[in-house]
C-alpha positions, 0 to 999 in steps of 0.5 A, a space after each residue: 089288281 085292275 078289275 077294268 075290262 079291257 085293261 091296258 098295258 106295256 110290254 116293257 120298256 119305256 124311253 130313257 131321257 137323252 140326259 140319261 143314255 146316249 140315244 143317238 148310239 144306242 139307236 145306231 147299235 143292234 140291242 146290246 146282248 153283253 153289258 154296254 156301260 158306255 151307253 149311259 151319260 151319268 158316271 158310275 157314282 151317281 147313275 143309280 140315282 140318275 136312273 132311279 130320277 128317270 123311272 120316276 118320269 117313267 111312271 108319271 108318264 104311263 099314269 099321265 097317259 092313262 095306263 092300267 097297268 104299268 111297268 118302270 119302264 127298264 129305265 135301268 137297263 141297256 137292253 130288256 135281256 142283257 141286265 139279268 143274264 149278264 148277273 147271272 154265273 157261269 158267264 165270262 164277261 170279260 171274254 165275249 163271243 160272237 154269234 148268229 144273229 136272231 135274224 141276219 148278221 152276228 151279234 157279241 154275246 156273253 160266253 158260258 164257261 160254268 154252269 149257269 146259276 142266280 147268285 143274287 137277287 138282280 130287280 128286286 130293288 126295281 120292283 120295291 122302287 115301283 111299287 112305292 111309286 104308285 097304286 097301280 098294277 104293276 108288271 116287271 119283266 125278265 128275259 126267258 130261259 130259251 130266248 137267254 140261251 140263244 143269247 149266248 154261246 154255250 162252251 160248257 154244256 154238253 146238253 142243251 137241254 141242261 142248259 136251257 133248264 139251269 137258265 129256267 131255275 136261275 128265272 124261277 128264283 128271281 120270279 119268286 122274290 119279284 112275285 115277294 118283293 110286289 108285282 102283281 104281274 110276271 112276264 117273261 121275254 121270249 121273242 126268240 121262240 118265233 126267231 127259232 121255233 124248231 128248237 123252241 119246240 125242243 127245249 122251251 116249253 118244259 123251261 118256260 113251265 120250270 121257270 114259272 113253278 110255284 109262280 102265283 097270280 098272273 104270268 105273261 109272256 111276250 114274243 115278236 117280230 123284233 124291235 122296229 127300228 131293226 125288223 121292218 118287214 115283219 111275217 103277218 102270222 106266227 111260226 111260234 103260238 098254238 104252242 103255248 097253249 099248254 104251258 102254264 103262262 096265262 098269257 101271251 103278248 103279241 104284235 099285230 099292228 106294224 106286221 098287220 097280223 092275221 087275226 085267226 092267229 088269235 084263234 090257235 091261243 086257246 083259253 089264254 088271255 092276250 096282250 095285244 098289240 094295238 100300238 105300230 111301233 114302225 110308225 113315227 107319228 102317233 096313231 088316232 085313238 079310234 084307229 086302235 080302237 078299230 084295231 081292238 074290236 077287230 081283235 074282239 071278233 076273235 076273243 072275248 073282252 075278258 081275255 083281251 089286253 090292249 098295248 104296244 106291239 113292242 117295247 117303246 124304248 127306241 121312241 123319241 119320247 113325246 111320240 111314245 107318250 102320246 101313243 100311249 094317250 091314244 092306247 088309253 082312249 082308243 080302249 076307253 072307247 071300245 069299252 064304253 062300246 061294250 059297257 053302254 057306259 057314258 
């Protein structure tokens, strides 16, 4: 694990290459919930291959740009949620359902027709790959049970809490064989939690803490406003965050940059170490380093620098991916130079 002070990260994703996936329609597509194999370029017999080639680049870039912590990028994935729950049991893929969006509109999603259950392990080869490929800190990501249950449309359960619960033990067994297979860090995605945060305040916490049971060394968990390119006039505080500080996550990844976030609402997170958006993912040109440098020390007026994270709002994944490789030059720099501030460094 990185000893660095100031330690800079990803939430996630990473941009595919255009010779990979179809980026044109993925961009004109609200992010898939159910699986989208038309969205890849490379034919079923050699997409693995293709996609194993894509999450080399990936770590090479987030190295290259200077990155402490690092992902594969979700190269292998159409969405950040729908390649695990969709391997999940229980689930009539074949048979979609429409629902509520997470905003406005509806969306397709998986439906549940049994009980939901982990049949097998689903990135445990993702972790093992990245693991080979590089000496750095390395993160993998799972979408949440809560978010995953929103995500679907339950035509099984008569308790929702049972639900939420049987997604929270199919996570807690994929976590223990990621945390086996090497990750250093575990996060979970639940950007619904600020989407739905009556009913987060229901049925979430207990799942987020069921999912993360015997779950050693640091855990994550991030939410948000929602990808850029779909939300774009974001709140400027949380509906859903002092509530996390009770749950065992060690810490929380939020956005501040694009919905330019109050920063007292870095003062209701308690003791948790914050992932802390410094990158616009709104923005379509690369920021200067020292104005995400800016962005950290005023970040640092409200937590101390042993608990702060510098990264992107959000996951890159809809970036052209020269932009997303320079911004993450500029988080690199930008933190390099908050930290030479705070070290007396040369």
């Amino acid at each position: 694990m990185t000893a660095t002070l100031l330690p800079t990260t990803v939430v996630g994703s990473y941009p595919q290459p255009d010779w990979l996936i179809d980026r044109e329609r993925l961009v004109n597509l609200p992010p898939v919930r159910v699986r989208a194999q038309q969205l890849w370029r490379i034919a079923e017999p050699w997409l693995e291959q293709a996609q194993d080639d894509a999450t080399r680049l990936a770590i090479r870039d987030m190295e290259l740009a200077g990155i402490d912590i690092i992902t594969d990028g979700e190269i292998r994935r159409e969405s950040y949620s729908n390649r695990f729950a969709t391997a999940l049991s229980g689930i009539a893929l074949d048979n979609p359902a429409t629902v509520r969006g997470r905003s406005t509109g509806t969306v397709v999603v998986p439906r549940i027709v049994g009980p939901i259950r982990r049949q097998r392990p689903v990135e445990v080869r993702d972790v093992e790959f990245l693991r080979r490929h590089t000496d750095r800190t390395i993160k993998i990501t799972l979408p949440g049970p809560f978010t995953m249950s929103r995500q679907a449309k339950n035509e099984f359960y008569k308790d929702e809490e049972e639900l939420v619960a049987d997604y929270a033990a199919a996570v807690n067994a994929e976590l223990h064989d990621l945390k086996a297979a090497g990750a250093d860090v575990l996060q979970l995605d639940e950007p619904w939690l600020q989407a739905r945060p009556e009913e987060a305040r229901r049925l979430a916490l207990s799942a987020i803490d069921r999912a993360l049971d015997g779950i050693a060394g640091p855990t994550a968990l991030h939410l948000c406003f929602g990808y850029a390119y779909v939300a774009r006039d974001k709140p400027n505080s949380y509906s859903f965050l002092s509530e996390l500080t009770v749950s065992r996550v060690e810490q929380i990844s939020i956005e501040a940059a694009q919905p330019n976030l109050d920063l007292t609402n870095l003062d209701r997170l308690g003791d948790k170490t914050v992932i802390f958006g410094v990158i616009n993912m709104g923005d379509p040109q690369p920021e200067p380093a020292e104005i995400v440098a800016a962005r950290i020390r005023a970040a640092l007026a409200h937590i101390a620098p042993e608990r702060l994270i510098p990264a992107p709002d959000c996951g890159m994944k809809y970036l052209p991916r020269d932009i997303a490789f320079a911004k993450l030059k500029a988080l690199a720099v930008g933190a390099a130079i908050v930290r030479r501030e705070l070290t007396g460094s040369a």
